[in-house]
N, C-alpha and C positions, 0 to 999 in steps of 0.2 A: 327751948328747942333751937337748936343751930339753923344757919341756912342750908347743908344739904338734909339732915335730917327733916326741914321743912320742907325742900322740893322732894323727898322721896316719897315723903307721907302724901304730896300732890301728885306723885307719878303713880301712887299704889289708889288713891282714890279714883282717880281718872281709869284705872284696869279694873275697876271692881264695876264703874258707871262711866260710860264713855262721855259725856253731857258734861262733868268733869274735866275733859279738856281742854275746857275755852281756858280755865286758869293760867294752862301751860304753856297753849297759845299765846297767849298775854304776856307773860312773862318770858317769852324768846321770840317775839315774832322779831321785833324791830335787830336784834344780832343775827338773825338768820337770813332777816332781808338785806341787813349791809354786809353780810360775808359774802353772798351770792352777787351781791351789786357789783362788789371790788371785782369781783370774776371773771364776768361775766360783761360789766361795762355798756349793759343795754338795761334798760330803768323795765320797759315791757319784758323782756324777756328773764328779767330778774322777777317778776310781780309774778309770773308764770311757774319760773323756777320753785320759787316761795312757798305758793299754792302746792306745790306738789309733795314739798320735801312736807308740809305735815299734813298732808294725805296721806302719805306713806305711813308716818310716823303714829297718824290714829289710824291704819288698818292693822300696822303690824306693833300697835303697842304690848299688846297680850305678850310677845314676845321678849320684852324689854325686860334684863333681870339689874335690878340695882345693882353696882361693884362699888359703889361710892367715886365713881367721877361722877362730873355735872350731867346733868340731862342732855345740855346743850351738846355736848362730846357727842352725844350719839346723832344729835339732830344735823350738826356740824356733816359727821359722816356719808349721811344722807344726803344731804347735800352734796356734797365732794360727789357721789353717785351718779347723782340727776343730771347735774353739771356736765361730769365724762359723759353720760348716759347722752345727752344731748349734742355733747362734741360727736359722737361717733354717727347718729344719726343725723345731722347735719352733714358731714362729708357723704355717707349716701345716698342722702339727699342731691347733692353733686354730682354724684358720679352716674345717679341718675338722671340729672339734669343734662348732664353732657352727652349720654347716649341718646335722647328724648332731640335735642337738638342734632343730634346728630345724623338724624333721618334725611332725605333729601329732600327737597325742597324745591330745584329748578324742574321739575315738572319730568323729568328724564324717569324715574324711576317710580309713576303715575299710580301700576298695581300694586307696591309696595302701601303707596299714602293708600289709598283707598281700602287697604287690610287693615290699617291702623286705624282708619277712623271706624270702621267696622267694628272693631276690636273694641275701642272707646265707646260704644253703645252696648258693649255687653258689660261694663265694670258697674257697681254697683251704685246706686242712686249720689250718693255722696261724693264717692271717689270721682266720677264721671264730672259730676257737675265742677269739680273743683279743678279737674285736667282740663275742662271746655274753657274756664275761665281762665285757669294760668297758662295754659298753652296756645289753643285756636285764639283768645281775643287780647291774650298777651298781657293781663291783668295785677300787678304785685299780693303779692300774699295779704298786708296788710290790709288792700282792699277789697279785696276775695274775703277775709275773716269779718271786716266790716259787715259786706253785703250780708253775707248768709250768717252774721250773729251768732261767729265762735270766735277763737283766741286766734291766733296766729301759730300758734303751736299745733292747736289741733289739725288747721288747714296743711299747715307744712304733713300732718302725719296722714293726710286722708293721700295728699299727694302722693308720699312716698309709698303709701299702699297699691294705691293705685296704679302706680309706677311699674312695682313689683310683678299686681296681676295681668297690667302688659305686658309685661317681659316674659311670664312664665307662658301668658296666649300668643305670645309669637311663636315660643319654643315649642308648647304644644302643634302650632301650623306649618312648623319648618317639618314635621316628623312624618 
């Protein structure tokens, strides 16, 4: 048996039993994490990436039809995904960051804060606690994910949710 004939026969075992895919795992993790490394140029933020591209890759294997390229082609793609998928949320993350700081602050516009922190007590147990820490006590992501025992990805995403449902509870109280 050839070597794609042998990874197909591993990618068709693995959709028949998912238990089956640690093989696959195996066998691409280490090209998947140095493709995402070269990328990406952050080691955590690669080990994140990682994790994810074959998370996706066993959710939506069912999906996978052999053409006879590598496996990795596809997983590669996935990646390439995640990757953009993360550039773009990053920049909104920014652009919420910058509206978030851009609130006032010299005490002039007092009703304003005081709707915001209001505002901040109705967001959701998680999103809340993660905007108290990165915003009111000025805390970096990495040790906000520390404390509360998630990734730095996650935290960045509780944020930007969170972000989001202030923005849309301002809009709602401007109305």
């Amino acid at each position: 048996m050839d070597t794609g004939e042998a990874e197909r026969a591993l990618v068709e075992a693995a959709q028949r039993d998912r238990r089956r895919f640690a093989a696959l795992y195996q066998a691409h993790f280490e090209r998947v994490y140095a493709y995402v490394v070269r990328r990406v140029r952050d080691r955590d933020l690669a080990e994140d990436l990682t994790a994810d591209v074959f998370h996706q890759a066993l959710a939506h294997l069912h999906r996978y039809q052999w053409r006879g390229a590598p496996f990795a082609a596809w997983l590669y793609r996935i990646a390439a995904n995640e990757i953009a998928d993360r550039g773009k949320r990053a920049a909104r993350e920014q652009r919420a960051q910058f509206e978030v700081d851009s609130v006032p602050s010299d005490g002039g516009d007092v009703e304003a804060r005081a709707l915001l922190f209001r505002l901040v007590d109705r967001l959701p147990e998680e999103q809340r606690r993660v905007v108290q820490l990165r915003f009111a006590e000025q805390r970096p992501i990495r040790e906000i994910a520390r404390q509360l025992g998630r990734s730095e990805g996650a935290i960045k995403q509780l944020q930007f949710r969170g972000l989001q449902t202030l923005r849309r509870l301002l809009g709602e109280n401007d109305a």
